[in-house]
N, C-alpha and C positions, 0 to 999 in steps of 0.2 A: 378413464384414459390417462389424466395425469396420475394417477396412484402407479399404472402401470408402468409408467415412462421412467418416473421416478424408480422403480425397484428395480429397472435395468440399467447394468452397466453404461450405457453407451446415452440416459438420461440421465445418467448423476455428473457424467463427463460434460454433458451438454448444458449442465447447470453449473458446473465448472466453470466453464466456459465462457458463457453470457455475464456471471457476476462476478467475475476475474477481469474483463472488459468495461463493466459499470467503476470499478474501483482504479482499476489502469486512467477512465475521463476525469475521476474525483483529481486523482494525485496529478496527472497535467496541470489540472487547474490550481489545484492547493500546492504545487512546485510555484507557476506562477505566480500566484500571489505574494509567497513567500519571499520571494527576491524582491516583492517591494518595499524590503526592510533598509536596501541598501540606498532607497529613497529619502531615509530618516523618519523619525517618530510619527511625524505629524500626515505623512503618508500614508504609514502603516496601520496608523491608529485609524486613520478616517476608512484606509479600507475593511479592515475589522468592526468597525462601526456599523458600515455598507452592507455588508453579508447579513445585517440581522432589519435590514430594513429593505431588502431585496425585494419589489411585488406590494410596495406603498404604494397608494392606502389601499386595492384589491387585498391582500396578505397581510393580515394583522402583524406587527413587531413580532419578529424574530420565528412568524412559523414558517417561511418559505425556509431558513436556516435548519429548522427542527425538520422539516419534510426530508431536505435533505439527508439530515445524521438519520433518520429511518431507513430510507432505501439506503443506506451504507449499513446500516446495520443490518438488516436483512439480506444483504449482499454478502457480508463475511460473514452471518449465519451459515447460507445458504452453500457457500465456498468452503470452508471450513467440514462441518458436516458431508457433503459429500466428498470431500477427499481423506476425510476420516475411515467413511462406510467403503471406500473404492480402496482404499489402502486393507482394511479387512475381511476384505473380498480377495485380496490378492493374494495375502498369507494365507488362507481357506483353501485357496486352487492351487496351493504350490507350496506345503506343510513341510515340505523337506527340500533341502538344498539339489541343485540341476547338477547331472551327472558331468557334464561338461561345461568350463566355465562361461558364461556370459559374457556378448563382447562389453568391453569396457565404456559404462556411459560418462557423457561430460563431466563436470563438475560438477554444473548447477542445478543437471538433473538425480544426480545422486543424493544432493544438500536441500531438496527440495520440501520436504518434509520438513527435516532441521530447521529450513530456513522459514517455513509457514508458524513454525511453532515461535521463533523467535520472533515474527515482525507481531502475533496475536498477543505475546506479553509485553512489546514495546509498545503497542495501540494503547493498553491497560495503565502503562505507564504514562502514556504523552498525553494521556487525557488527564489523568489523575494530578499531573504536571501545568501544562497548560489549560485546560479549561474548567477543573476545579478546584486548581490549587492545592489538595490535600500530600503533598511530598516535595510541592513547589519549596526551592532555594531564598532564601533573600527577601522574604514577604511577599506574598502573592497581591499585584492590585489589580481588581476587578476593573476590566473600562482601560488598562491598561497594557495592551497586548506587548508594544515593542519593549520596555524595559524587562518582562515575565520571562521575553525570549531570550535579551541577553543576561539578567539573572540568570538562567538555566545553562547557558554556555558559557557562563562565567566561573564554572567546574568542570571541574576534570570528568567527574563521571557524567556528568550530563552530556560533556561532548562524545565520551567512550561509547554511551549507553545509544544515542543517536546516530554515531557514525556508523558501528557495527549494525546496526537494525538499515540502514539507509545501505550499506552493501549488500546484506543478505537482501534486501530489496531489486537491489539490481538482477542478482542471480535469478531471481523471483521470476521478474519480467522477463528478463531475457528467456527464459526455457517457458512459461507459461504463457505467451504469446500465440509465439509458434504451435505450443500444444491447442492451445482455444480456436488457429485458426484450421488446424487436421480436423479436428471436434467438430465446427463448424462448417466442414466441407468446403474452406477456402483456398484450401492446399493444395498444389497438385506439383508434378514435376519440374515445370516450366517456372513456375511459380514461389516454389520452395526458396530459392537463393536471395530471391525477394524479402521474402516473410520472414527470414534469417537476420537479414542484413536490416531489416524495419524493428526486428526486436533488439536488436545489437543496439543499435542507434537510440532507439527507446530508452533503455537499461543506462544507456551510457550517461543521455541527458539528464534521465531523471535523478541516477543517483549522486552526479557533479552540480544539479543544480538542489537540491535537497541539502548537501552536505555543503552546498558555499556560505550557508546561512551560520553556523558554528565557524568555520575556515574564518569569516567575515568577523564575527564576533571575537576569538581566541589572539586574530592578527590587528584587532583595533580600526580595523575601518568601521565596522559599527561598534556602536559605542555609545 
């Protein structure tokens, strides 16, 4: 029954869906956190400390942390792959261009793809970056979160490289919301203006609240 779901369109949507959702609650939370930079170090650092002792003593050090980075990994496996396989299914039904134009979609549903392939190599990066150091700026120090972040935006390209990945983020949300809630059968007419207006708002916070962490860093309030 799952093999089947899976090799239908309307199950790989629905996988879409769900861990496009999982990853939408991660970054609420990981936006949050993040602004407790503007707390100072010793904030920041104890809550980075916090994340890896989460479920003491039940949760041995740092697995409630690791539990976590799996179901996200499994999440933009899971997202990834099927909007790969859905995109390849789409050229396959439709091999030649439509006799009459297409109406013209948004923006951010056109840049969607675009936009999934750049937030997949900015992950590759912000990990490579912040949690293992191997392209970190400035000496990477373990046990040391706040200084790593503002090393990192204490460059031009790390702010480049974060700002644009945090807007195509927005784009991201804002269309792939709405799509998860059509998917999900939470849509309906009455409803739509709603689910619009919740992605919009979404989109907006996450990526002002994302990008104040660089803005914060560049203008010297963190420091």
């Amino acid at each position: 029954m799952a093999r089947t779901m899976w090799d239908s369109s309307v199950g790989k949507k629905t996988v879409m869906a769900v861990s496009g959702l999982i990853m939408l609650l991660y970054l609420v939370a990981h936006m949050i956190g993040n602004l407790k930079i503007y707390f100072g170090a010793g904030e920041f650092n104890h809550y980075a400390h916090w994340l890896r002792t989460v479920g003491e003593p039940f949760m041995h050090y740092e697995w409630t942390l690791w539990l976590i980075r799996i179901v996200l990994v499994v999440a933009v496996v899971a997202h990834a792959t099927s909007a790969y396989q859905l995109s390849r299914r789409d050229l396959k039904a439709r091999p030649s261009k439509y006799v009459h134009p297409r109406p013209r979609a948004s923006y951010a549903t056109r840049t969607m793809r675009w936009g999934g392939i750049i937030l997949g190599l900015f992950i590759v990066w912000h990990i490579l970056d912040l949690t293992t150091g191997t392209v970190h700026s400035g000496g990477f120090q373990a046990g040391h979160p706040y200084q790593n972040v503002v090393d990192t935006f204490s460059t031009w390209y790390g702010d480049v490289i974060y700002i644009v990945a945090m807007l195509a983020l927005g784009l991201h949300i804002r269309h792939g919301f709405w799509s998860a809630a059509q998917t999900l059968g939470v849509g309906n007419r009455t409803r739509d203006r709603a689910l619009k207006t919740i992605a919009n708002v979404l989109a907006l916070l996450l990526t002002a609240g994302f990008i104040a962490v660089p803005v914060g860093v560049m203008t010297g309030v963190v420091s």
